[in-house]
C-alpha positions as CSV (number, residue, x, y, z in Angstrom):
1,X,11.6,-30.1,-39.9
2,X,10.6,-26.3,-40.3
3,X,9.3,-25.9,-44.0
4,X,11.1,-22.3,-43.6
5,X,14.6,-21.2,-43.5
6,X,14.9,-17.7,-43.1
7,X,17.9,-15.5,-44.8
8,X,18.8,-13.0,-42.1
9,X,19.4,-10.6,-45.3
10,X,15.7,-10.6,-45.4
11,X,14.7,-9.6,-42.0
12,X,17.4,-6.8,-42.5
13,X,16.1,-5.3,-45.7
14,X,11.9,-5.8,-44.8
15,X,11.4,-5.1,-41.0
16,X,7.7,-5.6,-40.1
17,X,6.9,-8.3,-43.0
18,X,5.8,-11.5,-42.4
19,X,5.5,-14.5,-44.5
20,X,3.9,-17.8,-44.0
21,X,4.1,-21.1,-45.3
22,X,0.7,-23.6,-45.5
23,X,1.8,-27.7,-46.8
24,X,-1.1,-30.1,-47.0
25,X,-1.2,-33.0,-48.2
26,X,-4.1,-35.6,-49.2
27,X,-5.3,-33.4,-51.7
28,X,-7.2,-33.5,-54.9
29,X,-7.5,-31.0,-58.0
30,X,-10.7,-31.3,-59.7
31,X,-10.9,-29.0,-63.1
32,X,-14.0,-27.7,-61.2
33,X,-15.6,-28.3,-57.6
34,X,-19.2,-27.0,-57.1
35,X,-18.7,-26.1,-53.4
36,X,-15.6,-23.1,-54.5
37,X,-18.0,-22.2,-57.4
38,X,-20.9,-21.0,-54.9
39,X,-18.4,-19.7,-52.7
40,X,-16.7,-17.5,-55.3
41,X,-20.0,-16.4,-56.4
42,X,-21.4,-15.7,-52.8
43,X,-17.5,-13.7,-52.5
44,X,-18.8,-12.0,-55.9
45,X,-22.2,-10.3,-54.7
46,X,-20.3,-9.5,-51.4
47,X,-17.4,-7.4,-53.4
48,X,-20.2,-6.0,-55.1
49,X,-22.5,-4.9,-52.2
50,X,-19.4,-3.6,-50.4
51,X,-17.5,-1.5,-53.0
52,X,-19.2,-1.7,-56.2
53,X,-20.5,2.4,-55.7
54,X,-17.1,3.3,-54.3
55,X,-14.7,5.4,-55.6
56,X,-11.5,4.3,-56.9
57,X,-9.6,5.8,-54.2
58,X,-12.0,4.8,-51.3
59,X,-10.9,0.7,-53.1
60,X,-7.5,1.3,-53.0
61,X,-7.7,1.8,-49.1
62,X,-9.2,-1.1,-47.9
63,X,-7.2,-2.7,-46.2
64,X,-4.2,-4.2,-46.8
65,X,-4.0,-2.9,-50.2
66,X,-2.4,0.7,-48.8
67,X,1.0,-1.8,-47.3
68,X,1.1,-3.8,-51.0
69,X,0.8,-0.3,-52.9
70,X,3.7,0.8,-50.8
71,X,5.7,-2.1,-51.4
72,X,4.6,-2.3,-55.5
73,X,5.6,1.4,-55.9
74,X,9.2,0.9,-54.8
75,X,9.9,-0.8,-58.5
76,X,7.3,1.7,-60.2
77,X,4.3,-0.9,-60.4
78,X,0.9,-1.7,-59.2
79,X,-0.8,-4.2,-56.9
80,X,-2.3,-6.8,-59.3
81,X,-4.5,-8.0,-56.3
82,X,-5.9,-4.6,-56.2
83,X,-6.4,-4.8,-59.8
84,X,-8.3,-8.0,-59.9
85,X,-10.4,-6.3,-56.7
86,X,-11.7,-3.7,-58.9
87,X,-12.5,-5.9,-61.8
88,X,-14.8,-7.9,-59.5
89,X,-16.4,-5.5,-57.1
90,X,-17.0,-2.8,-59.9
91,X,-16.7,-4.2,-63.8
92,X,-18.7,-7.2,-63.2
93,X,-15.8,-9.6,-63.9
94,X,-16.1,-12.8,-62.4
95,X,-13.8,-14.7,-59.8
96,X,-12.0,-17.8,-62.3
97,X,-13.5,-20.7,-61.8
98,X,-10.2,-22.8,-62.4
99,X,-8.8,-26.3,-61.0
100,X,-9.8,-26.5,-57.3
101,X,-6.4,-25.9,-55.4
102,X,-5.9,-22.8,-57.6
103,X,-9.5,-21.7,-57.1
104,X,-8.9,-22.0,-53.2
105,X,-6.3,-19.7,-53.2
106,X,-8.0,-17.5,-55.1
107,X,-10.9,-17.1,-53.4
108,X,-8.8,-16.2,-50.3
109,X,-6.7,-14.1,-51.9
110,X,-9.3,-11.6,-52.9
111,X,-11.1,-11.9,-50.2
112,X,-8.4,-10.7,-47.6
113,X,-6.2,-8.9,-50.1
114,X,-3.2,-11.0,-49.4
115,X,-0.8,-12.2,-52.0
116,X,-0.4,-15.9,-52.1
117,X,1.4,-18.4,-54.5
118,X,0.4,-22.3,-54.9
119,X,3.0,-24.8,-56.0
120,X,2.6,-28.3,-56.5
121,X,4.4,-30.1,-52.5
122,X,6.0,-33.1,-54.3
123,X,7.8,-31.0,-56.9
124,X,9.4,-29.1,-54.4
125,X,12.2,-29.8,-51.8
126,X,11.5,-28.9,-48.1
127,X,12.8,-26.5,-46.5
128,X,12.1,-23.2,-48.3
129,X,14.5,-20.2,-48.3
130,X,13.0,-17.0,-47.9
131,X,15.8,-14.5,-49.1
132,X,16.3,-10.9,-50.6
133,X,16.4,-10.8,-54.1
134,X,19.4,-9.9,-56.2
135,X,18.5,-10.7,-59.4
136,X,18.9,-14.0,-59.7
137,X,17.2,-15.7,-63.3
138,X,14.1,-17.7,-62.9
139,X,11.9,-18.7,-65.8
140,X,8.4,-17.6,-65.5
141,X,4.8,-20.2,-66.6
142,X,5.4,-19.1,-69.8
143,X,9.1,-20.0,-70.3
144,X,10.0,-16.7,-70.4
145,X,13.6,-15.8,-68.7
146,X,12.5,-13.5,-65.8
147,X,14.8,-11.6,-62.8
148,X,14.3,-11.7,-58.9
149,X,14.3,-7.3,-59.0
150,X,16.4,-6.2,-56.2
151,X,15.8,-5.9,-52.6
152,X,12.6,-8.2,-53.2
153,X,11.7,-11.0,-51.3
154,X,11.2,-14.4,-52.5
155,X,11.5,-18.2,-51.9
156,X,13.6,-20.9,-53.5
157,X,13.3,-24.7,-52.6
158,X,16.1,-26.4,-50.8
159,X,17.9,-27.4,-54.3
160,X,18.3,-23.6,-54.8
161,X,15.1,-23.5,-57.6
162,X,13.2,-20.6,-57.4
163,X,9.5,-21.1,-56.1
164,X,8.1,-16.9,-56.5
165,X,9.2,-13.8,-55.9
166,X,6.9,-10.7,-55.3
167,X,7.3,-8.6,-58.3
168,X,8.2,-10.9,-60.8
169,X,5.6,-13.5,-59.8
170,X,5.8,-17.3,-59.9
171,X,8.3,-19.6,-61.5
172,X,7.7,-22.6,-64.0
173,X,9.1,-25.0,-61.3
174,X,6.6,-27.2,-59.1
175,X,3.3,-25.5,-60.9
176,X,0.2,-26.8,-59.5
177,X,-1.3,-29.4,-61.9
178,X,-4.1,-32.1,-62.7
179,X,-2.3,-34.7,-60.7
180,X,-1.0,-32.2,-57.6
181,X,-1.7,-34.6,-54.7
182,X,0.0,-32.5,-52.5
183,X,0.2,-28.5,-52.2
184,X,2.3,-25.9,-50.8
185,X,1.2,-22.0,-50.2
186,X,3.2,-19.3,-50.0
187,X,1.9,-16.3,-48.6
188,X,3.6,-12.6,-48.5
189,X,2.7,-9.9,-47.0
190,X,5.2,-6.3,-46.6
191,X,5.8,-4.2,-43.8
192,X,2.1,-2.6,-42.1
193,X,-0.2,-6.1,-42.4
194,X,-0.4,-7.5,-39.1
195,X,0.6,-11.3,-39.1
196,X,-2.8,-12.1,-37.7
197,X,-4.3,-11.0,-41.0
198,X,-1.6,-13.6,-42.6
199,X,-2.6,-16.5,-40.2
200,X,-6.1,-16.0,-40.6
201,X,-5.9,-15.9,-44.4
202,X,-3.9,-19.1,-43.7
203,X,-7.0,-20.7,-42.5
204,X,-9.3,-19.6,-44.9
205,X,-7.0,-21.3,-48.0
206,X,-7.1,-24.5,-45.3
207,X,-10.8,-24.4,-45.4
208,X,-11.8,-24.3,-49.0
209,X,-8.8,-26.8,-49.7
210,X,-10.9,-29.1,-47.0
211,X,-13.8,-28.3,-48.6
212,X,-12.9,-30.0,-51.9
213,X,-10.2,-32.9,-50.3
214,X,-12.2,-33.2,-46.4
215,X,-9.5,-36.0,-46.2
216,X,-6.3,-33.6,-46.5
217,X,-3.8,-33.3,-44.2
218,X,-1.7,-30.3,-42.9
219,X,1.8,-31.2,-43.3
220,X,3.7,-28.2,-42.0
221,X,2.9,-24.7,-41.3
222,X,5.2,-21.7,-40.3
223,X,4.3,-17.7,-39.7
224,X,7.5,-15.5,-40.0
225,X,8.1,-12.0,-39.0
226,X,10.9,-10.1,-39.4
């Protein structure tokens, strides 16, 4: 079974995007995993060595941020990637060491600039829809009662619940937890990122979720374009 059903509508209303889709099973989430630690911290001096003298503008076009900045600025807001980026590389924040699948994607994420969102496999119904958005109602981590904007893309499991969207960010549904045993990655990226960038990211969440579970097993894995 493909984890990914595909809404025509979306390949119609994003030309040149690609998602992918990363399930793996066998997993474990530790509060904290020493191995992810180092590597954030070794991802932390790099950030710093690389852009911590640049100028705000010179950060804002590394690649891929330019594509997300594009896509962000259609609904009037920022790149919170690109955000977190500059924390790191030039305010000395420091990368969250949180529970190990999270931390994974995390890591990845900043590294390759590439927005990603982790939800718990088993709480989750196989296949995904990847659609346009038209403001359907979601409720966000917090509780709060949030809106797919329209024209964004996003993905709801195969009972209709919606997983993420873009904009508005993740859902309360199938929220990576203490006892997540199996995980599922969702990775976006807009029109102007090549989908080699997306695969490779792909592998780099793969690795670092190997390197806490060496035991787990890819389940399913699709790479989209429109």
């Amino acid at each position: 079974m493909d984890p990914l059903n595909v809404d025509p509508a979306w390949r119609a209303a994003h030309p040149g995007a690609t998602v992918g889709v990363l399930a793996i099973g066998n997993v474990a989430n530790p509060p904290s995993h020493d191995g992810l630690n180092e590597a954030a911290a070794t991802l932390e001096r790099e950030l710093r060595t690389m852009l911590g003298d640049a100028d705000r503008e010179t950060v804002r076009a590394t690649p891929p941020l330019p594509a997300y900045a594009a896509y962000y600025k259609r609904w009037g807001q920022r790149y919170h990637v690109a955000m977190q980026l500059e924390s790191v590389a030039q305010k000395g924040k420091s990368i969250p060491r949180v529970a190990a699948l999270v931390e994974a994607m995390f890591i990845a994420e900043l590294r390759n600039g590439i927005l990603t969102a982790g939800h718990d496999l088993d709480a989750a119904a196989l296949p995904l829809r990847l659609a346009v958005g038209a403001g359907e109602p979601f409720h966000g981590p917090s509780g709060n009662e949030l809106l797919v904007k329209d024209g964004d893309m996003y993905t709801a499991d195969a009972e209709g619940h919606i997983l993420s969207a873009v904009i508005t960010g993740p859902s309360d549904r199938a929220r990576i937890g203490p006892d997540t045993t199996a995980a599922l990655f969702v990775v976006y990226a807009p029109p102007g990122i090549d989908s080699a960038l997306v695969a490779a990211h792909l592998d780099e969440i793969e690795r670092n979720v190997r390197l806490v579970s060496p035991p787990a097993e890819t389940i399913a894995r699709e790479l989209v374009t429109a």
